[in-house]
C-alpha positions in Angstrom: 0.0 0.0 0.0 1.1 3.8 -0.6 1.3 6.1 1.7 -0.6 9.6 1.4 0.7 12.7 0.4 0.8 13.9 4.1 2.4 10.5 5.2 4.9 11.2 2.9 5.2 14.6 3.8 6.0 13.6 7.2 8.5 11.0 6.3 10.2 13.5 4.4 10.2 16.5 7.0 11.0 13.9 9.9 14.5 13.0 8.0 17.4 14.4 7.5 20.6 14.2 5.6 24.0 12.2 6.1 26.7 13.9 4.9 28.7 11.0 4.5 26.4 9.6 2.2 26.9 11.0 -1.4 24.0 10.5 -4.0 25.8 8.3 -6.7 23.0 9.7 -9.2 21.9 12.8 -11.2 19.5 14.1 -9.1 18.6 17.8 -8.7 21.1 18.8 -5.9 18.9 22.2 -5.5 16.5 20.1 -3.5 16.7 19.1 0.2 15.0 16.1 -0.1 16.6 13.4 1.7 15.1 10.2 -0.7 17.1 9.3 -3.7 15.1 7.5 -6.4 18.1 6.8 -9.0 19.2 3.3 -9.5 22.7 2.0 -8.9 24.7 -0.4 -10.6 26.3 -1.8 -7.3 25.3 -3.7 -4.6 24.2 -2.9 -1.2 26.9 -3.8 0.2 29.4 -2.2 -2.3 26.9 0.8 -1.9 27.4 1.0 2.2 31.4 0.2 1.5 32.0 3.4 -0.9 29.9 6.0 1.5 32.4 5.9 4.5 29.2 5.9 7.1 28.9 2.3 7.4 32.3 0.7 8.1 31.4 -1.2 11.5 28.4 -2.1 9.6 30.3 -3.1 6.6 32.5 -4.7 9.0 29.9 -6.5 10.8 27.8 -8.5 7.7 31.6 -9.6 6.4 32.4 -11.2 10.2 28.6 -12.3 10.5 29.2 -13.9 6.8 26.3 -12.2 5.1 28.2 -10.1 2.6 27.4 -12.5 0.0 23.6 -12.8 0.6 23.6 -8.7 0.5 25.2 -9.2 -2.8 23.1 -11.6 -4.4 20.2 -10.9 -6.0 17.4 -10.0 -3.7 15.7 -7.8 -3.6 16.4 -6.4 -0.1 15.3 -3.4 2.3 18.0 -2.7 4.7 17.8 -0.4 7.5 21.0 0.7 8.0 22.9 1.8 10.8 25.8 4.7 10.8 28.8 4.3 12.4 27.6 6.6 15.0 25.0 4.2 15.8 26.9 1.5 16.6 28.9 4.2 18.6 25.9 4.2 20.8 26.1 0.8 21.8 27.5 -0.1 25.5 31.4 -0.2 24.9 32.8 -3.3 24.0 29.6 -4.5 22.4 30.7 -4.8 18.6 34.0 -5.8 19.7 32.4 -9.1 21.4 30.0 -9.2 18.4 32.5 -9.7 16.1 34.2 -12.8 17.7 33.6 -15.4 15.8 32.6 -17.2 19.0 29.1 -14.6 18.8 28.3 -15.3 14.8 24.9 -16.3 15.0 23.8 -13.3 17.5 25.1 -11.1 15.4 23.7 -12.6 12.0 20.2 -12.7 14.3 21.0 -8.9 15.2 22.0 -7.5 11.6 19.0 -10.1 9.8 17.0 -7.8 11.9 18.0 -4.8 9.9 16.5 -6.4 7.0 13.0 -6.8 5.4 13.3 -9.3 1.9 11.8 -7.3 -1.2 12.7 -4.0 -1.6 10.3 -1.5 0.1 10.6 2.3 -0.9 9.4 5.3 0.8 6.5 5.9 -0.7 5.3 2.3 0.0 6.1 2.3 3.4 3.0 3.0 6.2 2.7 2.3 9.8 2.5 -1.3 10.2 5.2 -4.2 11.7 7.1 -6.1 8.7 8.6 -9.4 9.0 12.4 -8.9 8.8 15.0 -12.0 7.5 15.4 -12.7 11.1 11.8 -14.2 11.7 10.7 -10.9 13.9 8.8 -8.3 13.2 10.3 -4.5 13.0 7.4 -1.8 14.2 7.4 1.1 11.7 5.3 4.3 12.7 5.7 8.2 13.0 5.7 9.6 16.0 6.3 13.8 15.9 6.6 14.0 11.9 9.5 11.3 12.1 9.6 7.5 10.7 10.9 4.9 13.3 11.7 1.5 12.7 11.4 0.3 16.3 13.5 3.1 18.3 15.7 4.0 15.2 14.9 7.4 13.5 15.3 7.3 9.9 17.7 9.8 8.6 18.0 9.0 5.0 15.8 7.0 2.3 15.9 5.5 -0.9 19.6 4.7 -1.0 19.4 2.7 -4.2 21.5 0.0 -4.7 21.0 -3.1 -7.8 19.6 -5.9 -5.4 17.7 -3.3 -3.1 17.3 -0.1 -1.5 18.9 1.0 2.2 17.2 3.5 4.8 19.9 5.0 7.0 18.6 4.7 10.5 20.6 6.6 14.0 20.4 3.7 16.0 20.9 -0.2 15.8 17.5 -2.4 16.2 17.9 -5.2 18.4 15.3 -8.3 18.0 13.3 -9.4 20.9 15.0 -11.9 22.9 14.1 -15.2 22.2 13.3 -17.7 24.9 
């Protein structure tokens, strides 16, 4: 389903831009928009590797082996974290996530990140989607601004050839399981 104009209007006026994220397209660079609706050649994780935002993510799918999945075909919607999110986390947190010893909770953490299909803005609407990881991600605005559980998104439409990415300001963490 589509959002409305003023759903979309909202999404819009609740983002805002990452400068470490360069538009690889031709897009009107008057605007202030913070979507990019261009197609890309490259994947997303050759996408996240060139913008210089996303190392420790970068870092984290190639220790977690999933580079290979987010280069295969897809399509994929990933909700991706800045460096600066992960700088959020308790210290020592992606340091012990990327032991080998912790694999699996960090593929569970970073499959979280990611809804199969590729899901632009202007489809998205308030609603939980099933992510890769089994769990559901709650989407909604709350004060003009798109959430994806308690991650703000800052940027949308990255375009990549297997999917599109949404920058979010915070890692998602699934539920715990018990």
């Amino acid at each position: 389903m589509k959002l409305n104009r003023s759903m979309m209007a909202l999404m819009v006026a609740g983002a805002m831009a990452v400068p470490a994220l360069a538009d690889t397209c031709s897009a009107d660079k008057q605007t202030t928009s913070t979507s990019s609706t261009c197609s890309s050649t490259k994947t997303i994780v050759a996408v996240a590797s060139e913008a210089g935002s996303f190392k420790t993510l970068v870092a984290a799918v190639k220790a977690a082996g999933l580079a290979d999945v987010l280069q295969g075909d897809g399509p994929f919607t990933v909700f991706a974290p800045t460096d600066e999110a992960f700088a959020k986390l308790p210290a020592g947190t992606v340091e012990n996530l990327l032991k080998p010893e912790n694999r699996e909770q960090l593929k569970a953490i970073l499959t979280y990140h990611v809804i199969p299909g590729k899901v632009m803005a202007a489809d998205v609407k308030p609603m939980q989607a099933k992510t890769v990881n089994g769990q559901k991600v709650n989407i909604q605005v709350i004060d003009k601004t798109v959430k994806v559980d308690n991650a703000k998104v800052v940027k949308t439409d990255v375009a990549a050839s297997n999917g599109v990415i949404h920058v979010i300001d915070t890692v998602i963490l699934p539920k715990a399981q018990s």
